[in-house]
GUTIDREN-100143 format. One record per atom (N, C-alpha, C): x, y, z. Coordinates in steps of 0.05 Angstrom, whole numbers, plus 5000, padded with zeros to 4 digits. Example, Ala and Ser with C-alpha at 12.3 -4.5 7.8 and 13.67 -1.06 7.14 Angstrom:
BEGIN
526448865156524649105156526449345156525749555142527349795143525850015157
This chain:
BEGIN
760227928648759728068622762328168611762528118587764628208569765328538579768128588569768428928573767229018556766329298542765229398519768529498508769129488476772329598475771129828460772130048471771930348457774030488446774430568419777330708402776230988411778331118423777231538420779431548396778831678376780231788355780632128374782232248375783132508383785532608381786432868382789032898388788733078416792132968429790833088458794933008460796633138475799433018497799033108519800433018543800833088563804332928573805033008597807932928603807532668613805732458612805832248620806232028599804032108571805032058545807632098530809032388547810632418518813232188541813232188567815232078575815531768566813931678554813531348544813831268501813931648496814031708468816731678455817831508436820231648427820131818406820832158421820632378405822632458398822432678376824632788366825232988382827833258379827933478395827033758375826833578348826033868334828834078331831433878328834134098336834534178311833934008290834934118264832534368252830934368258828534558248829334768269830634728297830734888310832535088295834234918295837235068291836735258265835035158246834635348224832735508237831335568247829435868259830735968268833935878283834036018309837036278285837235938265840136118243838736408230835036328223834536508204832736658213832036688246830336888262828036858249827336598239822936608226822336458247820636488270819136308282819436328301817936118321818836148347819435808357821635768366822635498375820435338375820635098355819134818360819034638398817334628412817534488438814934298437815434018451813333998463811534038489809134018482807134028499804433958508804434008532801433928534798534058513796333908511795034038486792433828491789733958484786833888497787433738518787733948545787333778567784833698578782533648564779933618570780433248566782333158542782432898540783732758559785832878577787532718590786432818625784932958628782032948650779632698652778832708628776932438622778832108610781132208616783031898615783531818642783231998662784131968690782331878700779331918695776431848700776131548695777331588668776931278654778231048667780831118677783330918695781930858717779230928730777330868759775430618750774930648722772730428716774630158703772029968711773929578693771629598680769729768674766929758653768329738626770529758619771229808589773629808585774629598565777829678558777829948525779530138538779830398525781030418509782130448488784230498466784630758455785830878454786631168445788831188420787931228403788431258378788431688371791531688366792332008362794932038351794332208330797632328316799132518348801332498349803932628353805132788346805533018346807533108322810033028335813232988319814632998329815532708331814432468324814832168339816432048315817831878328820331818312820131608300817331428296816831158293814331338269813431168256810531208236807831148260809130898277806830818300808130778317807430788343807730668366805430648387805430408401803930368418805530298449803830288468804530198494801930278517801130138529799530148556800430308580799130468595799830598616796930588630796830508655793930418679790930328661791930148653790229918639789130098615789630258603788730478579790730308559790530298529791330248509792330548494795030628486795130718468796130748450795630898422796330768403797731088390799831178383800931388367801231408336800731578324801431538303803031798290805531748268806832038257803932258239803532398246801532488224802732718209805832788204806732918186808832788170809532808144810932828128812732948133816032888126817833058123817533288114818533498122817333818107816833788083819933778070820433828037818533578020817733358027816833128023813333238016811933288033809633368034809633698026811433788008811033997986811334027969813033787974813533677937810233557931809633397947806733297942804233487933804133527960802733867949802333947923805134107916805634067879804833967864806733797867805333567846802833437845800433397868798533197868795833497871794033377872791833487879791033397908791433647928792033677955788933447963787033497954785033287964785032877957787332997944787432627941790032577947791432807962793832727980794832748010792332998018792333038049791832818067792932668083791532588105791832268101792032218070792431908060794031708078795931768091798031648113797031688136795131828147793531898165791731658171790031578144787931508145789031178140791131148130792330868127793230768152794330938181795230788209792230778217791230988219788630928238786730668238786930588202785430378193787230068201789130168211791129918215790729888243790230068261789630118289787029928294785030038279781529928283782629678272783229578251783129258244784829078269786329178276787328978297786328968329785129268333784129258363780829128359779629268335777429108335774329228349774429398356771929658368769429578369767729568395764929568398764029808382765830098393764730328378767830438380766630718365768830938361767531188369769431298391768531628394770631818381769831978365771732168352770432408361773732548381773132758381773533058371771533168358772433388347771433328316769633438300769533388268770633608248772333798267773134058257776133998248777533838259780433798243780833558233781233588213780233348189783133218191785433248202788733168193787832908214786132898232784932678245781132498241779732738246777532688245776232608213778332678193777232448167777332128170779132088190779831808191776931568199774331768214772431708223770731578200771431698171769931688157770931458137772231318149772530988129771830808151770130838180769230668187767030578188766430368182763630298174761530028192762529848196763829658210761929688237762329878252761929948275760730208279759630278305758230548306760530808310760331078300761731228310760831388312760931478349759631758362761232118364761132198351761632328350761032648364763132728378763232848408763433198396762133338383763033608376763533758388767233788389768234058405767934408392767534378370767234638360765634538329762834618316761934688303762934898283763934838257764435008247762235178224761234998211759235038186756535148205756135368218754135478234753735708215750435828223749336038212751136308217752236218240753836548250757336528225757436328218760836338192760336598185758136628168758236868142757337158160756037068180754437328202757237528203759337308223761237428231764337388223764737318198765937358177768837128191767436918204770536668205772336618178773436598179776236528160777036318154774736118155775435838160776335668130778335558136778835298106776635228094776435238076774135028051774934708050777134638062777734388070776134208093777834368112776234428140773134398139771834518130768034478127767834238117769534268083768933988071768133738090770333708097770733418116768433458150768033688152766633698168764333588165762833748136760533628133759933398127761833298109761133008110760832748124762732938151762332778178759032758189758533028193755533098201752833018183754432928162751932778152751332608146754732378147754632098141754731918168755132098189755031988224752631938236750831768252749631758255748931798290750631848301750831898326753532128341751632318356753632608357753032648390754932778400754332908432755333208432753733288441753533548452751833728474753333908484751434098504750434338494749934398464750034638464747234598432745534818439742634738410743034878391745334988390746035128360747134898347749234728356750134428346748634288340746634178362743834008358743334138331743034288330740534438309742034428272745234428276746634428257746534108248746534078264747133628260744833528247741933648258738933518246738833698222739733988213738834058197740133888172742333778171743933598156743133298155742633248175742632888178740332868203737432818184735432788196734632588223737032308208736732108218738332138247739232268251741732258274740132268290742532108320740932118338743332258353742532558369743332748387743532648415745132508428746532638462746632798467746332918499747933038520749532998515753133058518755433138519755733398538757133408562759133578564762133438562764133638550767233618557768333638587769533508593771133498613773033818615773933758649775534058647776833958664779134048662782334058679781434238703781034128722780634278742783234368759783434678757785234728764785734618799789334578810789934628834788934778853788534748875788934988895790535098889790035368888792235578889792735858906794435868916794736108940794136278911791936598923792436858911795136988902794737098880797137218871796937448865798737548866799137888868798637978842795738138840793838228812796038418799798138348775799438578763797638628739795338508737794038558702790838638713789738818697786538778705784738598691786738518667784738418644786738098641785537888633787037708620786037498601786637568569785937398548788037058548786536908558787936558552786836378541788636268526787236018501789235928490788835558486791635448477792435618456790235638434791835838413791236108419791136348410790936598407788936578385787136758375786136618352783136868343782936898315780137168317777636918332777936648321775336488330775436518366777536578375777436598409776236938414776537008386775637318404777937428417780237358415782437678415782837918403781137968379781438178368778838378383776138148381774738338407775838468430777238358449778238368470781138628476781938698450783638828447781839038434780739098424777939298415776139418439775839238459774239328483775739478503778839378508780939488513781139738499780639888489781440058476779240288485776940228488774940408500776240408532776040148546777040178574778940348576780240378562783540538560782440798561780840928548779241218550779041348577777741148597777241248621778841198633779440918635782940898657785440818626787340988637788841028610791540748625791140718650793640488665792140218659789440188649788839858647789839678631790839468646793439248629791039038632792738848607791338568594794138458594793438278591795338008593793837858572796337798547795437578535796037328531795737138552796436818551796636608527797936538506797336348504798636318465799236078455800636078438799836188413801436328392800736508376802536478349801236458319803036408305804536778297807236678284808936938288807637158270805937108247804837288237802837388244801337208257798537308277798737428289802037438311802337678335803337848328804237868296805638098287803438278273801038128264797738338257797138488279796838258309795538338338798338638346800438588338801638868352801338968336800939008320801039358295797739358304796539168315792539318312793839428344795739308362795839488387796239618385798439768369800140008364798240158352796740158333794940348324793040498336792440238364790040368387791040498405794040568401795340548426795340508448795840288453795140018473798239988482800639988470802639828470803939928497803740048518803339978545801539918560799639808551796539718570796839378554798139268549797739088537801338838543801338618553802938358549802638128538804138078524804237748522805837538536804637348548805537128555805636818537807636738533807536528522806136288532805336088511803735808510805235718541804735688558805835468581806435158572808235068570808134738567807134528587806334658604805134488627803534678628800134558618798134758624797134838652798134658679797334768707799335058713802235038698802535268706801435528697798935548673797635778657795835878681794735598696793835748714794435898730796535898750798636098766797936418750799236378723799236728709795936778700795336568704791136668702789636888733791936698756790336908779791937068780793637178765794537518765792837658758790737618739788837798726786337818757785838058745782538118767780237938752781137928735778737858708778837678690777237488674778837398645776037478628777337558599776537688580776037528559773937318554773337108539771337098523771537338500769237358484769037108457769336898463768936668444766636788427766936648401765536618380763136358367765436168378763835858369763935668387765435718411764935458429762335488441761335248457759535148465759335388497761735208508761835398537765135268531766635538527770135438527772035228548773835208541774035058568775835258587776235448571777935708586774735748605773235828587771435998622771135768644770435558634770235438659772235298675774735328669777735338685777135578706776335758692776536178697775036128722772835978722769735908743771135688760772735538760774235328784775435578788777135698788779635878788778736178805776136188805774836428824775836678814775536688781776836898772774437008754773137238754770437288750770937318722769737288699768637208672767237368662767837608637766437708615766737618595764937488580765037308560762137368535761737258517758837338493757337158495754737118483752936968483753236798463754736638467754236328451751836168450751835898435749735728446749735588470751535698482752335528510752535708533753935928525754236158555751836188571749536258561747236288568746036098590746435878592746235688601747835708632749735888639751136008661749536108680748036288662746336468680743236388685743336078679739836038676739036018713739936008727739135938755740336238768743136278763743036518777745836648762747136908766749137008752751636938750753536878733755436728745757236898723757836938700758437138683757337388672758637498668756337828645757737808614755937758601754537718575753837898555755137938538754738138516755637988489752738038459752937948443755037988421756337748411758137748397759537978373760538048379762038368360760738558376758838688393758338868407760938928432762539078417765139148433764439418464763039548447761739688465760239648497758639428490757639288512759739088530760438888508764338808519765238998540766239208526768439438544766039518567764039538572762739588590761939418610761439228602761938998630764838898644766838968627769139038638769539158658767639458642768539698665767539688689764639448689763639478712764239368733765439148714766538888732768739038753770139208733773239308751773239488771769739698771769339938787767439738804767139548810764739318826765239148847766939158863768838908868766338678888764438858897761638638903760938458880760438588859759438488836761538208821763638338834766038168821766237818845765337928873765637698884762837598883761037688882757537478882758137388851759037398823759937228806761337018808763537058825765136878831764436648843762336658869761336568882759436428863758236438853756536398843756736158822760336218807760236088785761735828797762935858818764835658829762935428840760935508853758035358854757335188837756735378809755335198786757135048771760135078771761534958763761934668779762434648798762534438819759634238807757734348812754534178811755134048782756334208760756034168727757834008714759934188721762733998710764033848727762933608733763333458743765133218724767133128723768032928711767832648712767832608733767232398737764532358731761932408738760232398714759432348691761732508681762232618653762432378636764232248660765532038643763731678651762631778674759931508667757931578651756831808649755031748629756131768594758331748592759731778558759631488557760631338589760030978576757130948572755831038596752730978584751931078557753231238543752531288517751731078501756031078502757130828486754830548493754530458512752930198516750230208501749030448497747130518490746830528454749230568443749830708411749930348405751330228429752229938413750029738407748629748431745629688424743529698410744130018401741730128388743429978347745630058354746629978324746229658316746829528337747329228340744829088333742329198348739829028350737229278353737529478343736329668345734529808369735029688388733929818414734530208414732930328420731330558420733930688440735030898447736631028464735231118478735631098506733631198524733631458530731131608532731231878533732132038548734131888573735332078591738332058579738732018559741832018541741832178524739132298518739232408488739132738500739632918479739933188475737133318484735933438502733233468510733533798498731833828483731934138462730534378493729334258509727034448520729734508551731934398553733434508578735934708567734234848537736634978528734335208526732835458531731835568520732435858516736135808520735936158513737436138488737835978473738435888444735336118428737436298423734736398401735636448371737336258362738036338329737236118313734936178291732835968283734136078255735736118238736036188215737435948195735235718199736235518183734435438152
């Protein structure tokens, strides 16, 4: 039997890619931040390591030749391609020269100029490789995930890492682009096939596009190293590629601030990359709580295994997400035996259905936040039967390898059903009744 050929549209690097990339060093943009003190040094780095976990999965199977299709920043060619352990991949520039793309800006109307060079490699990519299907992952950043939407040709499944257009936007006041949705929605309603683990998504996808047909999906996770213990200098620790209000740092720095009441020495650690005006809001909201000794920053790591190392300094990690499913920070946090206060998403919940594995408090209730903190930190039983508990359910759940046979059984399944209309069998599809602590019906 023929291979099945599968395109992932995504953006994702790691050091195995960039060593085969010809990149730039970013010296001339450097040299101006560093002449005019705005910014913080251009580097590369690693970035969604959930993709380059489920590429390692993928290099075990001959069920499918793979193709990976992803902008770069930084690449010195418009395209490049090259193979590494029978995987196809394919690069593309997805920025404009600075001054180039603001003159555009200017001059054009930003919706009939964004992304146009974007959407012209990708389409050059699919005509020549030629696709059973397409998985695009992510429908939330459109500088990639519009590209989904000039294919027609073929099926495209679409894998949702973060839901943006949800009932909770206006609840809890996201800040999100009118761009951003745009392209979102039109993904979610002109797609006909989506994966996910989480029934607030389900529930966003049917309320839009009747006809869809809903997967299971979980994401893959970088499972951290063995790691010898490390000497706890933090009680608290906020990590996430970006920094961000949708990660819930401003919660986390707000709950801190009650903890600080009773023990006035409790330190946080904040991991993870931050734009310069964002951490220049986050210290003046420290300074005002006065926090600005209970509180560090650590920078983005460029090799995300070493984030983990400065993750087991903390007693704790402090992960009050807003819109992910189940982050891929908590469940690193849960390999990592590092106990987890986190909010009730459409997904967290789902932690504690068999037995406790995090403590849970609803989204903007800072109060309840700072109090499972406190208990966690005055508990240290409480702190290891979580641990135990979650390292368990993580092992049984996030399994990758798994992960990544049943995403081909998807695919085999989407190509069929599109091709000759055979029915998807019901152990592929999204089962609404193994989600039941989803209680937000406000559609």
């Amino acid at each position: 039997m023929d291979k099945i050929k599968i395109v992932w549209i995504c953006h994702f690097s790691n050091s195995e890619v960039r060593k085969r990339l010809p990149l730039s060093t970013f010296w001339f943009i450097n040299f101006l931040k560093r002449i005019t003190g705005k910014g913080a040094r251009f580097t590369h780095k690693d970035f969604a390591p959930w993709i380059t976990q489920l590429l390692s999965e993928f290099e075990k199977t001959n069920e499918v030749e793979l193709h990976i299709i992803s902008p770069h920043r930084g690449l010195n060619r418009f395209m490049y391609s090259f193979n590494l352990n029978d995987i196809h991949y394919h690069f593309f520039k997805p920025e404009l020269p600075l001054h180039f793309d603001r003159i555009a800006q200017k001059i054009f109307n930003r919706k009939n100029t964004t992304f146009r060079l974007n959407r012209y490699f990708v389409k050059n990519f699919i005509k020549k490789i030629k696709p059973d299907v397409v998985n695009l992952f992510g429908a939330e950043n459109p500088y990639y995930s519009i590209t989904a939407l000039d294919i027609k040709e073929v099926p495209v499944y679409v894998l949702l890492q973060t839901v943006l257009a949800t009932p909770f936007m206006k609840t809890h006041n996201f800040n999100v682009d009118t761009y951003r949705l745009e392209i979102e929605e039109k993904i979610l309603k002109s797609a006909n096939y989506f994966g996910t683990a989480g029934k607030l998504y389900h529930d966003c996808v049917m309320d839009k596009n009747l006809g869809a047909n809903v997967l299971e999906f979980w994401f893959p996770t970088q499972i951290p190293p063995l790691l010898p213990d490390q000497l706890k200098e933090f009680d608290f620790c906020f990590f996430a590629s970006g920094v961000s209000q949708l990660k819930g740092i401003e919660d986390a720095i707000d709950a801190l601030s009650i903890v600080a009441q009773s023990n006035s020495k409790a330190k946080m650690n904040i991991i993870g990359s931050c734009n310069s005006a964002y951490k220049t809001y986050l210290q003046n909201k420290i300074t005002s709580l006065g926090l600005e000794g209970n509180i560090e920053f650590s920078n983005h790591f460029p090799v995300h295994a070493d984030m983990f190392k400065q993750v087991k300094k903390s007693k704790m990690a402090v992960l009050p997400n807003k819109l992910d499913v189940i982050s891929s920070t908590i469940r690193e946090a849960m390999f990592l035996e590092v106990p987890v206060v986190t909010t009730i998403t459409t997904g967290t919940p789902f932690l504690n259905k068999g037995s406790q594995t995090v403590l849970l408090s609803e989204i903007g209730d800072i109060k309840t936040l700072a109090h499972n903190m406190i208990e966690l930190l005055n508990n240290p039983e409480l702190s290891d039967f979580l641990v135990k508990n979650a390292k368990k359910l993580a092992e049984e759940i996030f399994d990758n390898n798994a992960i990544a046979h049943k995403l081909i059984e998807d695919n085999k399944a989407i190509i069929n059903h599109f091709n000759n209309g055979v029915p998807i069998p019901e152990a592929l599809l999204f089962n609404v009744s193994n989600y039941p602590e989803y209680r937000y019906t406000a559609f």
